[in-house]
C-alpha positions in Angstrom: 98.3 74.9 73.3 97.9 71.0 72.7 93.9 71.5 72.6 93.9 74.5 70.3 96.4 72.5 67.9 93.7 69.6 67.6 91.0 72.1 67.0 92.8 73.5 63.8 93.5 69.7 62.5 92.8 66.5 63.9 95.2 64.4 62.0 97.8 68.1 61.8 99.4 66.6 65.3 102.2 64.3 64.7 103.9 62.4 66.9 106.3 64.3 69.2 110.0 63.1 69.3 110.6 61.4 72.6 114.2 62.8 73.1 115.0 65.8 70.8 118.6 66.9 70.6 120.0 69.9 72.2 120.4 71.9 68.9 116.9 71.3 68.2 115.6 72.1 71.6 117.8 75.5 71.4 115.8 76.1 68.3 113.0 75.7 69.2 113.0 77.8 72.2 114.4 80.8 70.2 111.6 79.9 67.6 108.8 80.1 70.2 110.3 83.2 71.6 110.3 85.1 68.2 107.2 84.4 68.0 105.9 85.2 71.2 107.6 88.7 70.9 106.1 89.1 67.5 102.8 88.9 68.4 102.9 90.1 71.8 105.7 92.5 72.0 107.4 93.0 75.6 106.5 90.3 78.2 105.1 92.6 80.3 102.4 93.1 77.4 101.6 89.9 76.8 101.2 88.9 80.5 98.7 91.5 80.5 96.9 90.3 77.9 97.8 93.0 75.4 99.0 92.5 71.5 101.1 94.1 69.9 98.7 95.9 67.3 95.8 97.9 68.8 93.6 96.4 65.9 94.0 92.9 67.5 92.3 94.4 70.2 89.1 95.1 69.2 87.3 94.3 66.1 84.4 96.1 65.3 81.0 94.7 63.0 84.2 91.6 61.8 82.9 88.5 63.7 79.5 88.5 62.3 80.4 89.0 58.9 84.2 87.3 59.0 85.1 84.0 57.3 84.9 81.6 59.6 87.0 79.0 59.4 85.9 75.3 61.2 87.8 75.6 64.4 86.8 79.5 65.0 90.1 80.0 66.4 91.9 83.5 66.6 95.1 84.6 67.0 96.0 88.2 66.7 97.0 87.7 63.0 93.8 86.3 62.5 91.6 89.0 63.6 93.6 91.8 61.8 93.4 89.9 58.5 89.5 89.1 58.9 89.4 93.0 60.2 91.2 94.0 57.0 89.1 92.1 54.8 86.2 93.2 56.5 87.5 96.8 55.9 88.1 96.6 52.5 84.7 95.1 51.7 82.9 98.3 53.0 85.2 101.4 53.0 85.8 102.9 49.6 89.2 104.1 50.5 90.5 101.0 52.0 89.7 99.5 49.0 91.0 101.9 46.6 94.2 102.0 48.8 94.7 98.0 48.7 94.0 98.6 44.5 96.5 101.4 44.5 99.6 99.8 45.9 99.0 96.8 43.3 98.4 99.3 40.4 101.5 100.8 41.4 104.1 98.0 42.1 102.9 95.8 39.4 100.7 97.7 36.5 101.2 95.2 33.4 103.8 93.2 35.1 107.4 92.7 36.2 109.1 91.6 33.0 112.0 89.8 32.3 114.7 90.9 29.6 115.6 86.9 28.2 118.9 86.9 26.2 117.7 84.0 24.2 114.9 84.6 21.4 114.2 80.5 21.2 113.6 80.7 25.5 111.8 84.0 25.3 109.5 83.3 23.2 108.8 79.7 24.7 108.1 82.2 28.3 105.7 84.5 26.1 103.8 81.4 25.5 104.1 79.9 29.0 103.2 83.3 30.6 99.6 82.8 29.4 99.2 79.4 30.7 101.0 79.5 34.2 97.9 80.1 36.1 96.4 76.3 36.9 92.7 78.0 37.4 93.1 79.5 34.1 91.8 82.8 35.0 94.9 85.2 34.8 98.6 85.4 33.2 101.8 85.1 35.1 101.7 88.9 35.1 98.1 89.0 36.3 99.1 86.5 39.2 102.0 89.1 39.8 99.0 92.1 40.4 96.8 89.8 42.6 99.5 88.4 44.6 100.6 91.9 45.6 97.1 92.9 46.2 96.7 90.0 48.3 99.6 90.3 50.4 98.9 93.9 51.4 95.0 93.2 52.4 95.8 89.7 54.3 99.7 90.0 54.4 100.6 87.2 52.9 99.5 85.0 49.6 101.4 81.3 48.6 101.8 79.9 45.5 102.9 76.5 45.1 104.6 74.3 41.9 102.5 72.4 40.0 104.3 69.6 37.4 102.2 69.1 34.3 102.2 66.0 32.2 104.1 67.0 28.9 100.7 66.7 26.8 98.7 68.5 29.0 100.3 72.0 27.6 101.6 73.5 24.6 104.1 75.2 26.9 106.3 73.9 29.8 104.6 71.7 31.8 104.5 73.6 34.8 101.8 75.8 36.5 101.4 77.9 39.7 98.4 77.2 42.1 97.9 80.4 44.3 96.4 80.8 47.5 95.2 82.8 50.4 97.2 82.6 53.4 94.4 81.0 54.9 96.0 77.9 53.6 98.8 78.1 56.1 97.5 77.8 59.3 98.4 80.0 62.1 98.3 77.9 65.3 99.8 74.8 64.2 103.3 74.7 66.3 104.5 71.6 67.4 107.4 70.1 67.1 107.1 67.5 63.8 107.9 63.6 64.2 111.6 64.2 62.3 113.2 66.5 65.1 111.8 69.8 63.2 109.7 72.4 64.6 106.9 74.1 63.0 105.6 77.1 63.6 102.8 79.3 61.8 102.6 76.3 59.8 105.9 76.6 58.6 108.6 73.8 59.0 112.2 74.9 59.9 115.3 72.4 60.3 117.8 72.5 63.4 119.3 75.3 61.6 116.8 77.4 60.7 116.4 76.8 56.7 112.4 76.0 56.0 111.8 72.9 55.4 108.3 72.0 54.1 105.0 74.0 54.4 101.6 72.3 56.2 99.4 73.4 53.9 95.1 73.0 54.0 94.2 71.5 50.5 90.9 73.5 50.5 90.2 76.6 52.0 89.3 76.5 55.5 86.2 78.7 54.4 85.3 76.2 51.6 85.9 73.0 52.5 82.7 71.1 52.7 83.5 67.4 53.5 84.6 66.6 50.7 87.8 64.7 52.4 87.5 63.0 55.9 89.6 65.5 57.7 90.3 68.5 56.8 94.1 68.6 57.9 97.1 70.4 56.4 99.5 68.2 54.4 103.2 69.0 54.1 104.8 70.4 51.3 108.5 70.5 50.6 109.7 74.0 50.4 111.1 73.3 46.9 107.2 73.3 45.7 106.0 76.6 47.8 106.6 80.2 47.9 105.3 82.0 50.6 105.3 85.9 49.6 104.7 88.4 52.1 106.4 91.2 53.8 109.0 90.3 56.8 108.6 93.3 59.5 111.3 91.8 61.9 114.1 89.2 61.1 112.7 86.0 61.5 109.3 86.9 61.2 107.7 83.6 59.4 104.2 85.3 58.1 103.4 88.5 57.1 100.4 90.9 58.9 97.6 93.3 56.8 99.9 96.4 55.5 97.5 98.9 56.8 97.3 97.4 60.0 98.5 100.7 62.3 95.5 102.2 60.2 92.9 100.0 60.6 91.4 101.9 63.8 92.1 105.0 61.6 89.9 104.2 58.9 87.1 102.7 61.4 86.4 105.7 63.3 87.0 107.9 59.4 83.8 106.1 58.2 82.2 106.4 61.8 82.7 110.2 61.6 81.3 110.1 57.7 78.2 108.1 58.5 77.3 110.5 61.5 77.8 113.7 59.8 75.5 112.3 56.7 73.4 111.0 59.5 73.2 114.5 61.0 72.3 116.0 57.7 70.1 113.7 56.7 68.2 114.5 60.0 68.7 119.0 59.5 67.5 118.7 56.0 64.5 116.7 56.9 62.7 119.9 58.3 61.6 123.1 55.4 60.4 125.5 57.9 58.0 126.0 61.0 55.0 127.7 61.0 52.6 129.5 64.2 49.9 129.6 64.7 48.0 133.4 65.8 46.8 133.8 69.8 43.7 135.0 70.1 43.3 138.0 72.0 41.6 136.0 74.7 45.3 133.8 74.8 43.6 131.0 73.2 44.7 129.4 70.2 42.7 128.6 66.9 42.3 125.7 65.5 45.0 124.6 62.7 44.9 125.3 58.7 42.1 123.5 57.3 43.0 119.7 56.1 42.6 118.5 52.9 40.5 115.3 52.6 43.9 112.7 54.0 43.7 115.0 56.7 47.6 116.7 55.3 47.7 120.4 56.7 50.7 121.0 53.9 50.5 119.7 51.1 54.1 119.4 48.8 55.1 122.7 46.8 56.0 122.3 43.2 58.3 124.9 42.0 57.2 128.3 41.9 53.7 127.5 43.5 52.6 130.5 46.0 50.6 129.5 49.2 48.3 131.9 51.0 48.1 131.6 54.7 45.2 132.3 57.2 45.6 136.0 58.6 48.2 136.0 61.4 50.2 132.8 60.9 54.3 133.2 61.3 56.2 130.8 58.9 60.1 130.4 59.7 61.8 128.7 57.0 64.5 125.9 58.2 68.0 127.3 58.4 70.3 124.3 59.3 73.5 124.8 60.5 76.4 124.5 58.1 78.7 122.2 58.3 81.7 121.8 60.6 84.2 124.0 59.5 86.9 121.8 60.5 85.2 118.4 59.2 87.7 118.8 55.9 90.6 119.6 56.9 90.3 117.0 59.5 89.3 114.0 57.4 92.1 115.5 55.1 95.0 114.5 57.8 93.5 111.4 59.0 93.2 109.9 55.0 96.6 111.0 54.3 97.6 109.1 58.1 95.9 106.2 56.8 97.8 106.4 53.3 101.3 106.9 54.5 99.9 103.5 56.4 100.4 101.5 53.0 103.0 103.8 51.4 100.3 106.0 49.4 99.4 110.0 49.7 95.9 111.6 50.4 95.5 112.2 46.2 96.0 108.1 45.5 93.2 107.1 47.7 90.9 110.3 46.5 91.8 111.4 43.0 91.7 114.4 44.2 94.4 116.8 43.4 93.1 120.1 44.0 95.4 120.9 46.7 98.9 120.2 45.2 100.3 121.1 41.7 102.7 119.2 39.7 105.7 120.1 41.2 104.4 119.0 44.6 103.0 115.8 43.1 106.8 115.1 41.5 108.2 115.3 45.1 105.4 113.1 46.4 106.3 110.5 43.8 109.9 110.8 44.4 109.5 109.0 47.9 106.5 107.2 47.3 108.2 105.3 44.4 111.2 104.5 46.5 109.5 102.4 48.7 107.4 100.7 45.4 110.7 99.8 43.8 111.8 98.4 47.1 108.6 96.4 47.4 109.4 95.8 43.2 113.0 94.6 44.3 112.8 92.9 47.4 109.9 91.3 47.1 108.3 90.5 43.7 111.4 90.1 42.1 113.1 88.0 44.7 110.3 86.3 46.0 108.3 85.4 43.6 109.9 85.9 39.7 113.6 84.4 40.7 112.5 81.6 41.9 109.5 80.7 39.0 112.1 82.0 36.7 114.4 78.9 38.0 111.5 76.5 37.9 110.5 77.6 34.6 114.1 76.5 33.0 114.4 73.5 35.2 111.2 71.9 33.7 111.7 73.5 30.3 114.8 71.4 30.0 113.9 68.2 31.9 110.7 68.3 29.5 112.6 69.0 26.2 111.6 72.1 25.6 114.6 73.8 25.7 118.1 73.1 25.2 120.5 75.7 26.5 123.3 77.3 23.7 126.8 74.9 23.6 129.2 75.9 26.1 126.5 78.5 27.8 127.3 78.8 31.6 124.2 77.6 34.1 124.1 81.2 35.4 123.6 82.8 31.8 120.3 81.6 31.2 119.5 80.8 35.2 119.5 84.4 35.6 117.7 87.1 33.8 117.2 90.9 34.4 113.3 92.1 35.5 112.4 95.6 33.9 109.2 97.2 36.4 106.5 98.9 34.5 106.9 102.3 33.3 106.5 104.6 36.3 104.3 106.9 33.6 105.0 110.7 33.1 103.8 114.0 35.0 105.2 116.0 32.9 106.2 114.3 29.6 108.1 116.7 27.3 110.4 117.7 30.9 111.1 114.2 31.3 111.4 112.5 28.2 114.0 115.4 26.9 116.0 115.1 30.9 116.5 111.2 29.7 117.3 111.8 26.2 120.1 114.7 27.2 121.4 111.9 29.7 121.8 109.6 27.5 123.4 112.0 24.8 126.0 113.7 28.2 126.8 109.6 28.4 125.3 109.8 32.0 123.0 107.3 31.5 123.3 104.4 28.6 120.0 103.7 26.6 119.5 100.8 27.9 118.7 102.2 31.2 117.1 105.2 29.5 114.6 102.3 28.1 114.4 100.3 31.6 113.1 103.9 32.7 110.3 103.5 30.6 109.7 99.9 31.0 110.8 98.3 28.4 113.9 96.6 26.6 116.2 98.3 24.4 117.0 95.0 22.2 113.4 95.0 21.3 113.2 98.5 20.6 116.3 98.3 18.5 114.9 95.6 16.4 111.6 97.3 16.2 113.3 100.5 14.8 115.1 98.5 12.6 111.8 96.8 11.1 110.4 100.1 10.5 113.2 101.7 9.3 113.7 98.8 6.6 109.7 99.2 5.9 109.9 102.7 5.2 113.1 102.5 3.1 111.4 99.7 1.3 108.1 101.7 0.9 110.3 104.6 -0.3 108.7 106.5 2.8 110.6 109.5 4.0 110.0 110.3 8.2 111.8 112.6 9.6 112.7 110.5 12.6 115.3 108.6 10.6 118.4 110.4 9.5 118.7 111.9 6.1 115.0 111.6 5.6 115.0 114.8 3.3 117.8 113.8 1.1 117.4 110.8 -1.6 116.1 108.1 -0.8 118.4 104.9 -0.6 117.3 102.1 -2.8 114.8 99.5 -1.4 116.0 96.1 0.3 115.0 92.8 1.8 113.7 94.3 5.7 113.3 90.2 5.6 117.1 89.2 5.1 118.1 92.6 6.8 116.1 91.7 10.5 118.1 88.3 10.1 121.1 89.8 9.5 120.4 91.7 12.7 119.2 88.7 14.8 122.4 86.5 13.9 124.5 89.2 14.4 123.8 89.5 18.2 123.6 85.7 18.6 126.5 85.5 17.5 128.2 88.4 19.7 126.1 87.2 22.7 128.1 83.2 22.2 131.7 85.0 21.5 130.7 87.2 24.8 130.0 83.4 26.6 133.2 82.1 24.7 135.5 85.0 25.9 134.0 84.7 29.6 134.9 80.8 30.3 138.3 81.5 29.0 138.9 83.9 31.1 
């Protein structure tokens, strides 16, 4: 174990406490041993040499073509992220499956519903600046980190402070990486008493410390430090997203990993019976030649001048043939009958794999009519709101949310509301993306008599569709005061076909509206402290 830690980072090992105390000993050993039964299951497995996923065990056309990092060191993590990558860069499905469960779980982004016009508009502006490569939004980073944690298991982001001039926003950015960064083998016990493990720093009582993290990609780096070695970063700074399978699991494993083998021998099967087709439809027919009546054969049609017996037929060309030659056109067999029902069951195996059906890899819906597909996406969006939920939201927008109003008040940028509580403005509601409508009139009009029955309030009956009713009230009220101004008469608004009312300031009336709820949101603040 000491050898393979040098091999991932030569300056990685730090000194190893001479003493350490009980508690941290007890820790350690229960650390070791969640890993050990993590990757390797039972010990019986892993004194045979076993893992714990069969696509550890093999990995097919991956080392040649893998990201090898300097040390070439696998552990079974290792091998069924490079095998997923690998996978995703040369199956179609694969690749549209990793693109689904992103499309579905993020779309345009979790958003957050922000009480405070002054600090929501000061996050619309930051939103567009919080990448530090400048190449996506926040809600951009959102889609790729999703995507990223279901084709590698596991993506980091980590803080980045900003000089005040060096953006309009708040000074604050998000650097994200591959898990690469993190690396797998380093476990050692750290100079201060702590172990790590995966890369990943825990304290005496379990509570994450600091993460070792690579400053370059292992695939990338190029010598342009002296070592490349992981440096440690306080937990404060890094968020490590991924999907825990077990408690206590400290970093996440490909999604799709029970599949992997599944979609391997899927695109072995499809590339032999193309293979075999390829080779039946090679052949347009046989010809024989006449016997003599001596038994011996004749010679062969006459060649043209390459020496070609047959020349290419252009359509509706007609060939004579010598007296007494047989031609047997080529009659290939048809395909297996069961080769689509077949492939049918294993893509939808492989989809259930990553919470997905058979028609979100394909696009194919032939086989299932709405009603169907409404029961598919009944438990297929249970699980994307618990992926929503439990990870996006808690891992990833909570805690930027919290950063985001730190630095926007350390900075200046903000100044929270006289006597406004810490948790008012430290915590904000996320609304997911619209889940979209199969059948829009059924639906729409199933929310709308909700809301009317008082079964649901509009405010939910907005979240539904992805979106916050504040705004939506304030936009109506815009238009309303346009049209009324305009002398417009739409039906939508009430008492459209009478009279018109007489015109007024939309300007002074949208204020009117604004200060109102300020107003009633402080009183509500007020009214909540003395209590």
């Amino acid at each position: 174990m000491a050898k393979a830690n040098r091999s991932i980072g030569e300056a990685a090992s730090a000194p190893v406490a001479p003493s350490p105390p009980a508690r941290a000993t007890r820790v350690a050993s229960r650390v070791m041993s969640s890993m050990r039964s993590a990757f390797f299951g039972a010990s019986a497995m892993f004194r045979a040499g076993r893992t714990a996923y069969e696509a550890a065990s093999r990995s097919p056309r991956v080392e040649a073509s893998a990201d090898v990092g300097p040390n070439g060191a696998l552990g079974e993590h290792e091998v069924i992220r490079r095998r997923s990558r690998h996978t995703y860069r040369n199956d179609p499905l694969y690749r549209q499956a990793m693109r689904q469960v992103a499309n579905n779980v993020i779309h345009y982004g979790v958003k957050p519903i922000i009480p405070y016009p002054d600090l929501a508009e000061l996050w619309e502006d930051w939103v567009e600046q919080a990448d530090s490569r400048g190449q996506l939004d926040f809600y951009g980073m959102q889609w790729h980190a999703v995507f990223t944690a279901s084709l590698s298991g596991e993506v980091l982001f980590r803080f980045r402070e900003r000089r005040d001039d060096d953006m309009d926003a708040v000074p604050l950015q998000l650097q994200m990486m591959e898990g690469d960064h993190l690396p797998l083998t380093l476990t050692q016990q750290a100079a201060n008493g702590n172990w790590i493990v995966g890369g990943v720093e825990r304290d005496a009582i379990d509570r994450v410390t600091a993460y070792h993290i690579y400053r370059h990609h292992p695939s990338d780096w190029t010598g342009r430090t002296n070592a490349l070695m992981p440096e440690p970063v306080p937990a404060r700074d890094v968020i490590l997203m991924y999907l825990p399978e077990r408690p206590g699991d400290t970093r996440g494993v490909p999604w799709a990993a029970p599949a992997l083998n599944t979609f391997d021998a899927l695109r072995t099967y499809d590339i032999a019976e193309l293979e075999r087709k390829k080779g039946t439809s090679t052949y347009g027919g046989f010809y024989e030649r006449p016997i003599d009546d001596d038994g011996s054969v004749p010679g062969a049609l006459p060649a043209d001048d390459e020496g070609a017996m047959l020349q290419p037929l252009e359509p509706n060309t007609w060939v004579e043939l010598p007296p007494g030659y047989k031609v047997t056109f080529s009659q290939p067999p048809s395909s297996d009958a069961n080769y689509g029902p077949y492939r049918r069951e294993n893509i939808s195996m492989a989809a259930v794999s990553v919470g997905l059906a058979y028609e979100h890899l394909t696009l194919n819906f032939e086989k299932v009519s709405d009603r169907q597909y409404r029961a598919m996406m009944l438990e297929v969006g249970r699980l994307i709101e618990s992926l929503q939920y439990h990870m996006v939201v808690q891992q990833l927008c909570k805690p930027t949310w919290r950063r985001f109003v730190e630095t926007a008040i350390t900075s200046g940028r903000w100044t929270p509301p006289v006597n406004a509580r810490k948790r008012d403005y430290m915590r904000v509601e996320w609304v997911s993306p619209a889940r979209g409508h199969i059948h829009p009139v059924q639906e729409v009009t199933a929310v709308a008599a909700a809301i009317s029955a008082g079964l649901l309030s509009r405010k939910r009956g907005v979240a539904l569709m992805g979106d916050d009713v504040e705004k939506i009230d304030l936009e109506n009220a815009r238009d309303k005061a346009r049209a009324d101004k305009l002398e417009l008469a739409y039906t939508v608004y009430p008492g459209a076909d009478a009279a018109a009312p007489a015109p007024s300031d939309p300007g002074q009336r949208v204020k009117d509206i604004v200060e109102a709820e300020i107003s009633e949101t402080v009183e509500r603040i007020e009214e909540a402290e003395a209590a």
